[in-house]
Backbone bond lengths (Angstrom), bond angles and torsions (degrees), N, CA, C in turn:
res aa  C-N    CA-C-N  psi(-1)  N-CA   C-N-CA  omega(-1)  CA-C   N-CA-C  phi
1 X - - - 1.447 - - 1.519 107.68 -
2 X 1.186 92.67 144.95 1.692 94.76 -177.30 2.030 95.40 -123.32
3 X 1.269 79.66 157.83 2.038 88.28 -174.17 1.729 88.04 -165.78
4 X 1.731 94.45 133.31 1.133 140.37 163.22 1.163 128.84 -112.72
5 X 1.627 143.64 117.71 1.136 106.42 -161.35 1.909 85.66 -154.79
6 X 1.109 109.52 148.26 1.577 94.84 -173.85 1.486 86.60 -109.17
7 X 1.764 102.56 162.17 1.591 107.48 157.74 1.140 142.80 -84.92
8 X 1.636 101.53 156.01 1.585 86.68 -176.07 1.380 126.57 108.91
9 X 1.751 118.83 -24.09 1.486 116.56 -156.53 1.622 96.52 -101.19
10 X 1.124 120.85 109.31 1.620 145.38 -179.00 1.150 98.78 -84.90
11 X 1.605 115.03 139.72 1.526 114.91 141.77 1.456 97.83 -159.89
12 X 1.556 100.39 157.44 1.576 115.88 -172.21 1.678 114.69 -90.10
13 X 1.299 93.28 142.36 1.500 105.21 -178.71 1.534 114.88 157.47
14 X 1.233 84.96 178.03 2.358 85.45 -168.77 1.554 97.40 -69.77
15 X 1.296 113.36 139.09 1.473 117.80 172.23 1.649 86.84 -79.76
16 X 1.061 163.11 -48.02 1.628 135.63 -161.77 1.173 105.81 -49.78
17 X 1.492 129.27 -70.55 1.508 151.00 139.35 1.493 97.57 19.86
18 X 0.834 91.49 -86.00 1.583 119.94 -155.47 1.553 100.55 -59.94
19 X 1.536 134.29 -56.30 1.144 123.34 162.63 1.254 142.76 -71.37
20 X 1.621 96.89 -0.99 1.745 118.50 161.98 1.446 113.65 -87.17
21 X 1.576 118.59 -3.23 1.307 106.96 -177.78 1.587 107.00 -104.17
22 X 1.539 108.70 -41.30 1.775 112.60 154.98 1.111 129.29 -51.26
23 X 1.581 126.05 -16.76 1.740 133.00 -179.30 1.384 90.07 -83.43
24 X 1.416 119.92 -57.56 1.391 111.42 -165.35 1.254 117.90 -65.73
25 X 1.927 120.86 -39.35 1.773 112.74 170.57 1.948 111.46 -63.32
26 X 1.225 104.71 5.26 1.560 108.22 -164.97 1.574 96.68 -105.14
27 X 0.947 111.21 -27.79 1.670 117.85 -172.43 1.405 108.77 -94.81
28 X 1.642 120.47 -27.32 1.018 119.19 -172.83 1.825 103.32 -78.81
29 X 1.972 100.23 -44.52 1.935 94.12 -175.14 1.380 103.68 -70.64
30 X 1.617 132.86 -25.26 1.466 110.99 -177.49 1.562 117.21 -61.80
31 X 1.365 105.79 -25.36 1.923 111.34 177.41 1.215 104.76 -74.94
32 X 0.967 134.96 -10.88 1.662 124.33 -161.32 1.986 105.08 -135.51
33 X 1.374 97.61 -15.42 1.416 97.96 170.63 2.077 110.28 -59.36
34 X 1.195 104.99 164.47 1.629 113.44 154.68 1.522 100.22 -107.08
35 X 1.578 125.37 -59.89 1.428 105.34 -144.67 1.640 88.39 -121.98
36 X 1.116 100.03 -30.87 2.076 100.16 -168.46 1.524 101.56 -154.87
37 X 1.427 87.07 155.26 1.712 122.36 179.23 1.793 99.21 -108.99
38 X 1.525 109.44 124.53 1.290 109.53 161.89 1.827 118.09 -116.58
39 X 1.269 105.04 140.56 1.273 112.81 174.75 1.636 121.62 -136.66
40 X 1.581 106.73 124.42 1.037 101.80 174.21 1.630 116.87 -135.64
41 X 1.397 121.39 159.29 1.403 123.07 -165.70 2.482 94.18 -127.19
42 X 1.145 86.52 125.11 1.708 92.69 -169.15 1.867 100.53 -142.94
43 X 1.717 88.42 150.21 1.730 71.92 165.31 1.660 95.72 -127.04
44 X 1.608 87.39 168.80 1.934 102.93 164.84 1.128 110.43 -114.88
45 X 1.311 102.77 171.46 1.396 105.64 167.87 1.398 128.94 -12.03
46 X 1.375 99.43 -63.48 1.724 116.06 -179.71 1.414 133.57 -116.31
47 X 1.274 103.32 8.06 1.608 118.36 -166.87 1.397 105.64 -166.38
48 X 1.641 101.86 143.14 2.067 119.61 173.47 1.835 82.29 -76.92
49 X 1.392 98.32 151.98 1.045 106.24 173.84 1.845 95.55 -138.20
50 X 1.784 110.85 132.65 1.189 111.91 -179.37 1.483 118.47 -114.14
51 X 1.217 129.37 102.60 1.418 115.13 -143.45 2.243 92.35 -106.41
52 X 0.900 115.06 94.87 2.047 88.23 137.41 0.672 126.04 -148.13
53 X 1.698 85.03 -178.28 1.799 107.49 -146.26 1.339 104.95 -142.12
54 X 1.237 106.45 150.46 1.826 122.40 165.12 1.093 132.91 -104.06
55 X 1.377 120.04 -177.23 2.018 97.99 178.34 1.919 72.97 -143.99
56 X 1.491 95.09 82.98 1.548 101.34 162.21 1.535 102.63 -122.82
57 X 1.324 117.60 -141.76 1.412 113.13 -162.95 1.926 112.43 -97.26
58 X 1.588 102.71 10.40 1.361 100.27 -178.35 1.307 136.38 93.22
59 X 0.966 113.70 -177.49 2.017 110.90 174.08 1.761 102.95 -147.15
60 X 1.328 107.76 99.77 1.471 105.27 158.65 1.125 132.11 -42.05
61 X 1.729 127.65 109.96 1.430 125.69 153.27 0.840 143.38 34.59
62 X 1.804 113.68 -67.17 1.033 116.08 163.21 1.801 136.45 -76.31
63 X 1.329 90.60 -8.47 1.442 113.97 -173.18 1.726 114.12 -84.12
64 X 1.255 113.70 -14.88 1.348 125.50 -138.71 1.771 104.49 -87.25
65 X 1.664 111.88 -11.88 1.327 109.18 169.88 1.739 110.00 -116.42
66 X 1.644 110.00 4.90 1.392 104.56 -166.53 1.347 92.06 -80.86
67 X 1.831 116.94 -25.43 1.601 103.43 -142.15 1.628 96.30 -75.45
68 X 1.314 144.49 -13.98 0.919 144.50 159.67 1.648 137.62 -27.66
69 X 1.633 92.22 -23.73 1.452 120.19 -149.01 1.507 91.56 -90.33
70 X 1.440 139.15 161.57 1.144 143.34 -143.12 1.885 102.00 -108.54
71 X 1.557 120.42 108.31 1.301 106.80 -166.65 1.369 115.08 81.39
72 X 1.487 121.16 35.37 1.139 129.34 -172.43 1.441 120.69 -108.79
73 X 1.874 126.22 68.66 1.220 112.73 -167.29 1.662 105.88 -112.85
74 X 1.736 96.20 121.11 1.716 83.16 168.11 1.506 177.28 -100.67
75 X 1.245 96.50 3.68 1.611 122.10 157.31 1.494 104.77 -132.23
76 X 1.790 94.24 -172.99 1.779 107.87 174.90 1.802 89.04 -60.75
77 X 1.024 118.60 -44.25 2.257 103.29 -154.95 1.653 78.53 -65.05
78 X 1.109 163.98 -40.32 1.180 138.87 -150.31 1.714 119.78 -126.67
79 X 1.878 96.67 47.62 1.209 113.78 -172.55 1.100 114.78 -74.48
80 X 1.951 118.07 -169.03 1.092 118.91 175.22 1.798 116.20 -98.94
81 X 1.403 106.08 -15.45 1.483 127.94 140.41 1.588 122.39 -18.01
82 X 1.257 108.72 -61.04 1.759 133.72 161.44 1.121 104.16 -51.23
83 X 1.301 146.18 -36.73 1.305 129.27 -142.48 1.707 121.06 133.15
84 X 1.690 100.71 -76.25 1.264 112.14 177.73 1.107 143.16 -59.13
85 X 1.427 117.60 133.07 1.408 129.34 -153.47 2.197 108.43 -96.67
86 X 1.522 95.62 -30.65 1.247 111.98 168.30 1.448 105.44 88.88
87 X 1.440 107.25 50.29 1.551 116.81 -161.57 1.568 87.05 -146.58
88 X 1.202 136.12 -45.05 1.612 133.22 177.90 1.275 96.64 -45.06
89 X 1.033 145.07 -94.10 1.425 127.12 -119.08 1.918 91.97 -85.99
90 X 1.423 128.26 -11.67 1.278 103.22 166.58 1.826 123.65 -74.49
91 X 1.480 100.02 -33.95 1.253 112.75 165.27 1.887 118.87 -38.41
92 X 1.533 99.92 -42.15 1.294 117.55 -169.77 1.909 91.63 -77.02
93 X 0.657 126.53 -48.51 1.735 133.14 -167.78 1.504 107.09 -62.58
94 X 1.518 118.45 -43.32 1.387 125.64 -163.55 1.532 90.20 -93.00
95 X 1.750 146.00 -31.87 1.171 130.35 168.82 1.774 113.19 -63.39
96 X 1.246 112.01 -32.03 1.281 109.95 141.45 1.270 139.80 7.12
97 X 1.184 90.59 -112.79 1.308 119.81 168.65 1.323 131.69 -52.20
98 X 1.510 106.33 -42.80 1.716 123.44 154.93 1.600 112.52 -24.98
99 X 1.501 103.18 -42.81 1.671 110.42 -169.36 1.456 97.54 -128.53
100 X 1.357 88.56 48.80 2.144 85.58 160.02 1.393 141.65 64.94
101 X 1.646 77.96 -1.99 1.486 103.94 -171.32 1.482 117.37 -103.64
102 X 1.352 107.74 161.77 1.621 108.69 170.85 1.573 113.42 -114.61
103 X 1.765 122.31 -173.25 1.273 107.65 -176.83 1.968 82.06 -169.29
104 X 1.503 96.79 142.65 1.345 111.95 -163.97 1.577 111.33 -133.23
105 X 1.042 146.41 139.12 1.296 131.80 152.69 1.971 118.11 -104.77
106 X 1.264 103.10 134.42 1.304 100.74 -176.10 2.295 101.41 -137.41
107 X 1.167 90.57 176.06 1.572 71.23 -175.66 1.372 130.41 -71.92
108 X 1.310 132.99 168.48 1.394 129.21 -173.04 1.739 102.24 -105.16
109 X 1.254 106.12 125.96 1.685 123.00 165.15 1.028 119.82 -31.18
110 X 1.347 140.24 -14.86 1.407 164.70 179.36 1.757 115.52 -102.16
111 X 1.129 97.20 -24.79 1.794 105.16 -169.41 1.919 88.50 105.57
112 X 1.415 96.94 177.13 1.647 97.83 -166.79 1.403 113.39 92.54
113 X 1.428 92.32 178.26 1.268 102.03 173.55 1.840 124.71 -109.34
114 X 1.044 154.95 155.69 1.478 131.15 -165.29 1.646 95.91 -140.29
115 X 1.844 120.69 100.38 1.496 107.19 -173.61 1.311 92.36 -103.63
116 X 1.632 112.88 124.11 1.498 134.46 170.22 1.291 110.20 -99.07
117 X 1.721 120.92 134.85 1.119 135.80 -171.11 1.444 83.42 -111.82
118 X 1.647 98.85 154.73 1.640 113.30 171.07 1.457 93.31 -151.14
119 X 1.968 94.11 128.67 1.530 100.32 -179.30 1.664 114.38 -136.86
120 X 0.842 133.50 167.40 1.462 120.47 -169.10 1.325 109.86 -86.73
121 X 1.424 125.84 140.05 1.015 132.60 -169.39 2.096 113.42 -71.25
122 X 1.464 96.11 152.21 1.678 88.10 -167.64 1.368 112.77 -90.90
């Protein structure tokens, strides 16, 4: 695993929450990684942004707002065999939102997939 993380970037909200929503994007790239898990913590302008990512086989396009969806697994590589129940990454969406925030997956620079959280700064 690799982690980057700058200092300094605060934001408010329940730490249970909050470390139930990083276990679950953390549990989800170690199943779906091949060689590495990346994590990084950054801010913008207006928001911490918590990004990870894997360098597994990705999430097609079209897939990229279903996986959100509750019980949402989509081929054999991203069975329930693996692990997944298809309840993480909605779990991850609704802690989200809990704190104002949103959460996206787009591809990872590496190959993979890279799910970035954006939350308002504290």
């Amino acid at each position: 695993m690799k982690v980057q993380v700058v200092p300094g970037v605060l934001v408010r909200g329940l730490d249970a929450r909050l470390r139930r929503m990083l276990s679950e994007l953390l549990d989800n790239a170690q199943r779906h990684a091949k060689t590495v898990v990346f994590v990084q913590v950054r801010r913008t302008a207006d928001a911490a942004e918590l990004v990870v990512a894997d360098d597994g086989d990705g999430i097609a396009q079209e897939d990229r707002e279903r996986v959100f969806d509750r019980f949402t697994r989509l081929d054999a590589a991203r069975s329930r065999d693996r692990g997944g129940t298809g309840l993480g990454l909605a779990i991850v969406r609704n802690i989200a939102h809990g704190h104002e925030g949103q959460v996206h997956v787009e591809p990872a620079s590496g190959g993979g997939a890279a799910f970035v959280v954006r939350l308002p700064l504290a």
